[in-house]
C-alpha positions as CSV (number, residue, x, y, z in Angstrom):
1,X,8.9,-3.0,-18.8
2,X,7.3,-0.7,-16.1
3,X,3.8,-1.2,-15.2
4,X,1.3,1.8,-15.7
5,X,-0.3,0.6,-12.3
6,X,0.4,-0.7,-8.4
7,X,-2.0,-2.2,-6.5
8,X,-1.9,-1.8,-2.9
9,X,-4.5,-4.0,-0.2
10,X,-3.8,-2.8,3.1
11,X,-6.1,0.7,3.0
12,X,-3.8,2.6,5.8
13,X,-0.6,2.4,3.4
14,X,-3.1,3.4,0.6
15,X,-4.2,5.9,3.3
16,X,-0.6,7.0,4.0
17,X,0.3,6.9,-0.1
18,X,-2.4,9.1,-0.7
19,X,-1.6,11.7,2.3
20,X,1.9,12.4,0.4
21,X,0.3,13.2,-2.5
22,X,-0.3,9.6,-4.7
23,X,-4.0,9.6,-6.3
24,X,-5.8,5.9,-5.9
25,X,-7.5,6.1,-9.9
26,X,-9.8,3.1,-8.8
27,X,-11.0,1.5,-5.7
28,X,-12.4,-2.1,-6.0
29,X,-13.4,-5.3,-4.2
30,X,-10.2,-7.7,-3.6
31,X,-10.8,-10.8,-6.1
32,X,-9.8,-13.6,-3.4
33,X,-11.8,-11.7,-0.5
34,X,-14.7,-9.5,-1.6
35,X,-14.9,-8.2,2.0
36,X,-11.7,-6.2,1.1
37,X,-11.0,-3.7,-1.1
38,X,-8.1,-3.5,-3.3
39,X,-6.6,0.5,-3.9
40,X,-4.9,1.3,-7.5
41,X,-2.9,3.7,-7.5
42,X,-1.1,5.4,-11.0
43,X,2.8,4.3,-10.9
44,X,4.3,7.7,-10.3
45,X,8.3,8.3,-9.8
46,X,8.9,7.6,-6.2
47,X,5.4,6.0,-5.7
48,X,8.1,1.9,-5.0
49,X,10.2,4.1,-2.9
50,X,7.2,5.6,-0.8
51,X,5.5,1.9,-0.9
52,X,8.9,0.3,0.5
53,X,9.2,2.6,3.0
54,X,5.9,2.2,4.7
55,X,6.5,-1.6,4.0
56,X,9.7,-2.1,6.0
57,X,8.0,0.6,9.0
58,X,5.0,-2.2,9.3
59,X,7.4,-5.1,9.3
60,X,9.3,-3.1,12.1
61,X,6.7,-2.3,14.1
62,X,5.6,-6.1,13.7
63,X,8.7,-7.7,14.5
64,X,9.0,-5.0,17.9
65,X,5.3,-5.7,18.9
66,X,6.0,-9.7,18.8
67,X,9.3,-9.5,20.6
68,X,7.3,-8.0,23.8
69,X,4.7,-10.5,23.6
């Protein structure tokens, strides 16, 4: 069964979700850490694909940033 939502935590992929054209339907503080804010977004054909993709760019740029350290 599909869920009718995905909730994203890091704001610049909701950022970057919402720049191609996802709507966030609710904003709200994280559970664990109230200091954050959690982003819901509606889960929209392509919205896993999108969410993967920026996923695997962060991880790159992660893994490139630590092998120059």
């Amino acid at each position: 069964m599909r869920r009718r939502t995905v909730v994203v935590k890091s704001r610049r992929i909701a950022w970057m979700l919402r720049k191609e054209g996802y709507r966030i339907i609710k904003i709200a503080p994280d559970r664990f850490r109230p200091q954050f804010n959690i982003f819901i977004f509606q889960n929209e054909p392509g919205l896993g694909k999108s969410l993967k993709k920026y996923i695997e760019e962060t991880e790159e740029y992660r893994r490139v940033r630590d092998q120059k350290k």
